[in-house]
PyMOL Python script that loads the backbone (N, CA, C, O; Angstrom):
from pymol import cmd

cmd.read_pdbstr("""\
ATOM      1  N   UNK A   1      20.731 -21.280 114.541  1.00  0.00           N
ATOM      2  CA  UNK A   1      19.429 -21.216 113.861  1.00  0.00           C
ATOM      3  C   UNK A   1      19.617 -20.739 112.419  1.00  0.00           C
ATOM      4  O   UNK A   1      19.198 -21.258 111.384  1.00  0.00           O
ATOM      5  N   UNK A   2      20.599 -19.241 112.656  1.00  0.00           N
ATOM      6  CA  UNK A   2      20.787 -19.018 110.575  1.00  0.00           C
ATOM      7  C   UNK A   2      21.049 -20.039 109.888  1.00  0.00           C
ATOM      8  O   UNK A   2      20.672 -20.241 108.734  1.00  0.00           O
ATOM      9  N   UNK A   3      21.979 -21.027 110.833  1.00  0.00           N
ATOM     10  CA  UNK A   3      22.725 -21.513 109.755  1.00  0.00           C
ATOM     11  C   UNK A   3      21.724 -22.959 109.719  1.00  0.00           C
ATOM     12  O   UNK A   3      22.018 -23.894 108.975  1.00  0.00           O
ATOM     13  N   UNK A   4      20.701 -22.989 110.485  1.00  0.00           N
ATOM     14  CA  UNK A   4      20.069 -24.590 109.698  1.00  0.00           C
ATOM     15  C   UNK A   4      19.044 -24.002 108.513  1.00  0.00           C
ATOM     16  O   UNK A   4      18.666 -24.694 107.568  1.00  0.00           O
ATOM     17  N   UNK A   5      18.599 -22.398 108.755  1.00  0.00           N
ATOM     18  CA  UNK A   5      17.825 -22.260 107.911  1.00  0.00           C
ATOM     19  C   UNK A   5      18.535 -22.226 106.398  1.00  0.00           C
ATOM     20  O   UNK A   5      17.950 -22.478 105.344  1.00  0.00           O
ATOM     21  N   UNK A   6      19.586 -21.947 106.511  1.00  0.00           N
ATOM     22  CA  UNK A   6      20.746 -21.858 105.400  1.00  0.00           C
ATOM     23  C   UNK A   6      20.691 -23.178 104.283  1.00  0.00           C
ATOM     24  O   UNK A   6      20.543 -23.362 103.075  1.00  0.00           O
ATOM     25  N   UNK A   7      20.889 -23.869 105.407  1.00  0.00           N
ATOM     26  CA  UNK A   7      21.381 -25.322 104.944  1.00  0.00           C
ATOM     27  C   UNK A   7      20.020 -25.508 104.637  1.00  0.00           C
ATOM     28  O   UNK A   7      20.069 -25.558 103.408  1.00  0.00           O
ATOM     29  N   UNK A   8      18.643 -25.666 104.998  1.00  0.00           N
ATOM     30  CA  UNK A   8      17.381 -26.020 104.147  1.00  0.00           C
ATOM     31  C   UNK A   8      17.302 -25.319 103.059  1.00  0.00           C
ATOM     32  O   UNK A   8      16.786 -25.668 101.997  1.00  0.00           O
ATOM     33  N   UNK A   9      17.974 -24.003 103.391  1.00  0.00           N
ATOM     34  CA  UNK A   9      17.497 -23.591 101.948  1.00  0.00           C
ATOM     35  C   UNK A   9      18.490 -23.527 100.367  1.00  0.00           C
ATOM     36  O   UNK A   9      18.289 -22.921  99.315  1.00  0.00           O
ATOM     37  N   UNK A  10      19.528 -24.393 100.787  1.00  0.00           N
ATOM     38  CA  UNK A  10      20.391 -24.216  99.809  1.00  0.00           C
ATOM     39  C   UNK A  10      20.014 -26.053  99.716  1.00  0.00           C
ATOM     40  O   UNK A  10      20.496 -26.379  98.631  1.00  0.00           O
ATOM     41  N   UNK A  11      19.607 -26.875 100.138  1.00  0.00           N
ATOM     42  CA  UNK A  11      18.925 -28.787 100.166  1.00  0.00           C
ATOM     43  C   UNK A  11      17.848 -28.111  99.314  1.00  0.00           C
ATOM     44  O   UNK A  11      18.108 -28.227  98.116  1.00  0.00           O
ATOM     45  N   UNK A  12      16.455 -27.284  99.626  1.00  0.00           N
ATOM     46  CA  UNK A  12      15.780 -27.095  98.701  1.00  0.00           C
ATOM     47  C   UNK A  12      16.031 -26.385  97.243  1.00  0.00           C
ATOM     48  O   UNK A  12      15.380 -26.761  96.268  1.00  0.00           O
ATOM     49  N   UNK A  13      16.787 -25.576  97.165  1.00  0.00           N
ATOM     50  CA  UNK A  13      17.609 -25.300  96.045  1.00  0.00           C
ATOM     51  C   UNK A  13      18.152 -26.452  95.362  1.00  0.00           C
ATOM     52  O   UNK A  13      18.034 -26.470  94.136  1.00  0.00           O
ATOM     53  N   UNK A  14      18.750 -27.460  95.966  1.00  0.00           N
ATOM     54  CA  UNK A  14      19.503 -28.229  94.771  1.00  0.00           C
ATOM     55  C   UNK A  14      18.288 -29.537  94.719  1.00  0.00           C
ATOM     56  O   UNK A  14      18.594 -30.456  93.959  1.00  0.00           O
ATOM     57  N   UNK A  15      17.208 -29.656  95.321  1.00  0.00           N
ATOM     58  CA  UNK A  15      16.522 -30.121  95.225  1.00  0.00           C
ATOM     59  C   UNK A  15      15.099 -30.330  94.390  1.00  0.00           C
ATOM     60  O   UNK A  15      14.267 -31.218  94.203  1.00  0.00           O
ATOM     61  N   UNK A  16      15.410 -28.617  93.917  1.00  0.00           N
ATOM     62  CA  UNK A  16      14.523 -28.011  92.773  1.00  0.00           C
ATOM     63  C   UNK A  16      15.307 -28.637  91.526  1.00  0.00           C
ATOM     64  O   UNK A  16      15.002 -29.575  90.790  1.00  0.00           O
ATOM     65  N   UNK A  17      16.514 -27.723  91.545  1.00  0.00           N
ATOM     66  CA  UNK A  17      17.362 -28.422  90.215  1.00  0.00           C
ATOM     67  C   UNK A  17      17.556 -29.591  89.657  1.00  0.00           C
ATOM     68  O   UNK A  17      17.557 -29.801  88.444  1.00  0.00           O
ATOM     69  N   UNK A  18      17.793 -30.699  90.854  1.00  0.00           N
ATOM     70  CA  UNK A  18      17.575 -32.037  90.604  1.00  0.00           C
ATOM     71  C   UNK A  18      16.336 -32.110  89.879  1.00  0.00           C
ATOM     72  O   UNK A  18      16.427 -32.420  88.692  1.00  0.00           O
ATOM     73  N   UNK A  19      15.071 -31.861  90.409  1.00  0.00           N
ATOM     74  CA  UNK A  19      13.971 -31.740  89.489  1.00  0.00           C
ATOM     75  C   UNK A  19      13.293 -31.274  88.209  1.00  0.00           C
ATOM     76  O   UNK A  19      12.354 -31.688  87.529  1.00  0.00           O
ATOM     77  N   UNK A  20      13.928 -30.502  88.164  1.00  0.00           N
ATOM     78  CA  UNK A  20      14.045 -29.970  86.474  1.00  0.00           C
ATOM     79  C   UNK A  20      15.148 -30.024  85.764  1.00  0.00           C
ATOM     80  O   UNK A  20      15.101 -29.363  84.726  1.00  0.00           O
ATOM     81  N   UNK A  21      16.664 -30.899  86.089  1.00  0.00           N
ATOM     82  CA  UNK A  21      17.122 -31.984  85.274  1.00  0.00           C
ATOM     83  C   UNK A  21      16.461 -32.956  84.811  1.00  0.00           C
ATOM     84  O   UNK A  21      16.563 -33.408  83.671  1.00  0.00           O
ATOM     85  N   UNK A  22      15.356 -33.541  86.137  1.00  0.00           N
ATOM     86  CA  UNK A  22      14.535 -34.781  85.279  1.00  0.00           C
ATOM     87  C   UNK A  22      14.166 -34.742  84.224  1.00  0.00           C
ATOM     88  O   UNK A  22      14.399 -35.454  83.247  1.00  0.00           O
ATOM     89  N   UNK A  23      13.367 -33.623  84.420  1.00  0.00           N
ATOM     90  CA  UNK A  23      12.330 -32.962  83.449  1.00  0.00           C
ATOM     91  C   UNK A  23      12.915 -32.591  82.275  1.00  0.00           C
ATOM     92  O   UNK A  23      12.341 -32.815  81.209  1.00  0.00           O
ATOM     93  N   UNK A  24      14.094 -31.996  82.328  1.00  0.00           N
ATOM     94  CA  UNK A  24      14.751 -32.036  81.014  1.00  0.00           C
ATOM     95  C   UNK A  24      14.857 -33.333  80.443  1.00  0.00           C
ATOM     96  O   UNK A  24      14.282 -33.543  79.375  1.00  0.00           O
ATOM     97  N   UNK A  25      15.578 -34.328  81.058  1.00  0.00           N
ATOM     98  CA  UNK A  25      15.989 -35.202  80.753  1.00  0.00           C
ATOM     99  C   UNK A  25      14.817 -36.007  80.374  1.00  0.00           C
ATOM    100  O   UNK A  25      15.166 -36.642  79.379  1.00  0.00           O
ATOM    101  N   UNK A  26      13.405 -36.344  80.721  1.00  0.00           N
ATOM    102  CA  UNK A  26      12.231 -37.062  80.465  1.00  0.00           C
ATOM    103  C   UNK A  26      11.574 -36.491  78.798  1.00  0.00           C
ATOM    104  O   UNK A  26      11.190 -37.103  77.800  1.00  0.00           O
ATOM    105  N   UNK A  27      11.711 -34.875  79.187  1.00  0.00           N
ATOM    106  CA  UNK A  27      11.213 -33.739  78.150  1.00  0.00           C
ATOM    107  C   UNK A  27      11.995 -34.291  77.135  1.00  0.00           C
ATOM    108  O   UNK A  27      11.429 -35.006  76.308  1.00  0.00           O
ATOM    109  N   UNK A  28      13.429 -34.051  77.031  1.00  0.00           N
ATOM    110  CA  UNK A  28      14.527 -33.373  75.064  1.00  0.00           C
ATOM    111  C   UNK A  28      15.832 -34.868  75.596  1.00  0.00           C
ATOM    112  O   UNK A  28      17.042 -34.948  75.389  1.00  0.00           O
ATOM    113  N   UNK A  29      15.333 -35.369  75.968  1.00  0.00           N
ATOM    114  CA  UNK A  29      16.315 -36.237  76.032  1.00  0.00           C
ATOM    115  C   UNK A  29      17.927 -36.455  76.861  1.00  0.00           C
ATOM    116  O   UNK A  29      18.320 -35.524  77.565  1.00  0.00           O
ATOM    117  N   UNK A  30      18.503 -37.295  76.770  1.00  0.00           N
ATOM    118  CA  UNK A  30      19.883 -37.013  77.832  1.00  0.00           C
ATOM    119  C   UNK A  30      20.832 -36.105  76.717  1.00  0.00           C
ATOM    120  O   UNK A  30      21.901 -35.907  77.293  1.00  0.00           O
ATOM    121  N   UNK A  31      20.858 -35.628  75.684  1.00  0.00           N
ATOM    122  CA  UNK A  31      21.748 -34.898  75.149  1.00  0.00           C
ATOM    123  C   UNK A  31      21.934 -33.293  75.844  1.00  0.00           C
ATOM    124  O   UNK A  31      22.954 -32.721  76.227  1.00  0.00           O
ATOM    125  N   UNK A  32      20.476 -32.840  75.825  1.00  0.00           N
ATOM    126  CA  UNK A  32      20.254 -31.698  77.050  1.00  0.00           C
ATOM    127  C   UNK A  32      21.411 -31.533  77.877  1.00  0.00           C
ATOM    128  O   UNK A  32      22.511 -30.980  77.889  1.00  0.00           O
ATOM    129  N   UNK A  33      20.371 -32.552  78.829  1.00  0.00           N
ATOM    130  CA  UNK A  33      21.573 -32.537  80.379  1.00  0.00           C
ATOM    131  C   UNK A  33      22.761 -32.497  79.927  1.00  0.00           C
ATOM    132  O   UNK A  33      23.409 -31.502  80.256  1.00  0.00           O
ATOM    133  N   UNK A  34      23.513 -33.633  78.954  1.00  0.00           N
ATOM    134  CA  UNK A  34      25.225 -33.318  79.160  1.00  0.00           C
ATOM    135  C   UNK A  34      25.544 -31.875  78.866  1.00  0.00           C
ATOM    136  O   UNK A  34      26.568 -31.385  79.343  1.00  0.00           O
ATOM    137  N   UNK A  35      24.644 -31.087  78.027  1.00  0.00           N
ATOM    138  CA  UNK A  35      25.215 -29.708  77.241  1.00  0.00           C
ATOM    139  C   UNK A  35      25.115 -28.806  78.417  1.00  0.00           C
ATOM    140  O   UNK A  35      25.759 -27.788  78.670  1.00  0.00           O
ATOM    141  N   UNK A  36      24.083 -29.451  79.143  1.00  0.00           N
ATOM    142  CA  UNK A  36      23.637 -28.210  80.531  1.00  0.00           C
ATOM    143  C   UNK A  36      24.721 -28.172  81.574  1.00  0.00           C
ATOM    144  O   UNK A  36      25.109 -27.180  82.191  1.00  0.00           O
ATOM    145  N   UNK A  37      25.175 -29.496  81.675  1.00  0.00           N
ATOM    146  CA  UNK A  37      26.293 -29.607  82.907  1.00  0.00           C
ATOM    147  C   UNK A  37      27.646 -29.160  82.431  1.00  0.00           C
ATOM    148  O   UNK A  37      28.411 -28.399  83.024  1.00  0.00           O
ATOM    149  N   UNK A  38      27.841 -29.796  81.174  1.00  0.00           N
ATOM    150  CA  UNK A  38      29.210 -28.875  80.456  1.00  0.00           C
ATOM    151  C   UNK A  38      29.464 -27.661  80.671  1.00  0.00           C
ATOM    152  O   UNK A  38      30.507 -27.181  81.113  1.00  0.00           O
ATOM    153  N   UNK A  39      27.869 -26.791  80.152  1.00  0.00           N
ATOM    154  CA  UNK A  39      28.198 -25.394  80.016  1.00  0.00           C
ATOM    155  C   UNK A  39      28.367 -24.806  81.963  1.00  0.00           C
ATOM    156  O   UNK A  39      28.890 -23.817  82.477  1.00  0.00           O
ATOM    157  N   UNK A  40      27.594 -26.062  82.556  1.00  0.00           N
ATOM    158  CA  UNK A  40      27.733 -24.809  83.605  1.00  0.00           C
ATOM    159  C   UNK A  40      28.932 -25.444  84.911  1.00  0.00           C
ATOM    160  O   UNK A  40      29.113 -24.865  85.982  1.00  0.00           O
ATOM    161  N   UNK A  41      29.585 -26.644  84.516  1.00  0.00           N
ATOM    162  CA  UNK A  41      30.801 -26.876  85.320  1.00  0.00           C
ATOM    163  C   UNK A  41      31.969 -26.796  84.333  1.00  0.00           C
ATOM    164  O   UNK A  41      33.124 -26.954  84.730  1.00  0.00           O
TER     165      UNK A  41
END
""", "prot")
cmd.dss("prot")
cmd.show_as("cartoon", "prot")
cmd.util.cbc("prot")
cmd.orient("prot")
């Protein structure tokens, strides 16, 4: 049981993020995103 609640809640986590990449990306353009993913991988 921990561990499915785990797993929903780390799917809704990257599921948020996916969503406000869009939003960046719709918002300031794709230059954003590459600087965002650089800095954080």
């Amino acid at each position: 049981m921990m561990m499915m609640m785990m797993m929903m809640m780390m799917m809704m986590m990257m599921m948020m993020m996916m969503m406000m990449m869009m939003m960046l990306v719709r918002i300031q353009g794709h230059w954003v995103l590459y600087n965002f993913v650089i800095d954080t991988f």
